[in-house]
N, C-alpha and C positions, 0 to 999 in steps of 0.2 A: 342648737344651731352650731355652737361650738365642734361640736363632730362632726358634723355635715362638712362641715371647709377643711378638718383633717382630714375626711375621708375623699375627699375632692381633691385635694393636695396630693395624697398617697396615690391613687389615682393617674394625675396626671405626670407623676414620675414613673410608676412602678412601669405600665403599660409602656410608654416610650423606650425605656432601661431597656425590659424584654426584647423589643423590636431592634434593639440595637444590638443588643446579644447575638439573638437570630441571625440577625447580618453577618455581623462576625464572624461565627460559628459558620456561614455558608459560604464564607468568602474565602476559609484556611482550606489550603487544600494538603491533603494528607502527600500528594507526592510531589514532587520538584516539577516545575515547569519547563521544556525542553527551551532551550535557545531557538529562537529561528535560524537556520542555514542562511548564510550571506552568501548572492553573488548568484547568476544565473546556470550555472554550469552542475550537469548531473553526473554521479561516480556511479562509478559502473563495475561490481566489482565479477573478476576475472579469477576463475581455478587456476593455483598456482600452476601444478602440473598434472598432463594429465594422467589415465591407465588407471595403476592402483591405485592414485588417490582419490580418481573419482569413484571408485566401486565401493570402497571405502565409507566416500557422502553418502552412499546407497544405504547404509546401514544405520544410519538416525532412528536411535530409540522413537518410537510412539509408544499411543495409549491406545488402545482397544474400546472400541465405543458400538453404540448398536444394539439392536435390537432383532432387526430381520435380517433373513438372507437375503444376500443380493443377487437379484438377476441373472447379473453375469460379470465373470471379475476386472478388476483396476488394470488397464490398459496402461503396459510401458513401455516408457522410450527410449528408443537405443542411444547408444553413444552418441551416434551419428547424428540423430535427429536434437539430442540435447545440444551438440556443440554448434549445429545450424540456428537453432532458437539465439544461443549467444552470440554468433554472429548477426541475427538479425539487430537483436540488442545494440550491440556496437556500434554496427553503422548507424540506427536510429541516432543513438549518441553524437556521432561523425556530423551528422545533419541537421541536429539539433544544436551543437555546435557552430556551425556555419551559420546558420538562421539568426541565431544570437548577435555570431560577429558582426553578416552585413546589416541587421536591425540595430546594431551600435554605429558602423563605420558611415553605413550610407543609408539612412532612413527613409530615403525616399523611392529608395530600389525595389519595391514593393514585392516587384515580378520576381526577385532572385530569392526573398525572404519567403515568401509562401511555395515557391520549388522546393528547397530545402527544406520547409518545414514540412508539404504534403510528403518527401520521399523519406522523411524521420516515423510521420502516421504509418503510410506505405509498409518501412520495415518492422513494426511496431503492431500494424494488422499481421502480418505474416507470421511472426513472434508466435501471435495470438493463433490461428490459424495451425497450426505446429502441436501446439498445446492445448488446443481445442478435444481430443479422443479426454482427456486425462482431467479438463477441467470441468467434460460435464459430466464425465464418472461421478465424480467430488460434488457437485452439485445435486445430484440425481440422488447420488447416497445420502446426503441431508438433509434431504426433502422428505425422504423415504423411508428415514432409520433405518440404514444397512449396519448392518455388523460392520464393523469393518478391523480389519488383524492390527495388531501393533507393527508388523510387519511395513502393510498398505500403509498407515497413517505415517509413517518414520520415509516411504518413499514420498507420499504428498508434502512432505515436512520441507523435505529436498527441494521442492522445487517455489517453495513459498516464496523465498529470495528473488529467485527470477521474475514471477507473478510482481512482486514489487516495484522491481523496476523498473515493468513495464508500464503499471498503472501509473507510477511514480514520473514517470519519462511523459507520458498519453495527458497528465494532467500539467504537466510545466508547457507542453506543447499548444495544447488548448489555452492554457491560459495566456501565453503571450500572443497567437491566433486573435482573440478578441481584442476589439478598437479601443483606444484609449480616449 
């Protein structure tokens, strides 16, 4: 009986020890936790200048991924239409911005705060809209294992930034949108 109550003993440490371990071991996490951003305001960032520096962002090494040919090839965008998206951007920002201030100054201004916040969506669908030929390339090719060049992937690369800032912008918008 004497060993029975060690091995009960051993038991009721060893089992717990492990579970504790375990925890431990799931709770370290291998990389740094980012800070949260303080403060409701989104950066928005802007090409310093433009011409050859943007043809330049055009040239973003990729990697060559794929399997099949594709259909038909990665649809680009001009100059023109890149620097309209970033203005779409911007004003989003501008309105977004606003929205914020009279939802701090004057909270009960309801009607002024969903203007500006529907005309920040508004810019923000258009964004999207703009970018729509190029984002369902990128989708379609994924779905589908397209080949695709390191060329193609280095121009998608390019434009990941922007895609961010919009989802990025579309989900601060939404979430102050909903009631508290």
């Amino acid at each position: 009986m004497h060993s029975d109550s060690k091995l009960r003993a051993t038991r009721l440490f060893v089992v717990p020890a492990f579970f504790v371990l375990a925890l431990v071991a799931g709770s370290c996490s291998k990389s740094p936790t980012k800070p949260k951003p303080s403060g409701n305001t989104i950066t928005i960032e802007q090409p310093a200048s433009s011409g050859a520096a943007e043809k330049s962002a055009n040239t973003v090494p990729g990697k060559a991924h794929g399997s099949k040919a594709p259909t038909r090839p990665l649809p680009r965008l001009s100059d023109a239409t890149i620097a309209s998206i970033r203005k779409h951007v911007a004003d989003a920002k501008t309105a977004y911005n606003e929205a914020i201030k009279v939802h701090e100054d004057a909270p009960s201004d309801k009607g002024t705060f969903f203007a500006a916040l529907n005309r920040c969506k508004n810019e923000l669908d258009a964004a999207d809209t703009e970018l729509q030929p190029v984002t369902l390339w990128e989708e379609e090719s994924s779905m589908e294992d397209w080949k695709v060049s390191a060329d193609e992937d280095g121009y998608l690369r390019t434009l990941m930034p922007i895609l961010g800032q919009i989802d990025k912008m579309r989900a601060a918008a939404e979430k102050i949108s909903r009631p508290r």
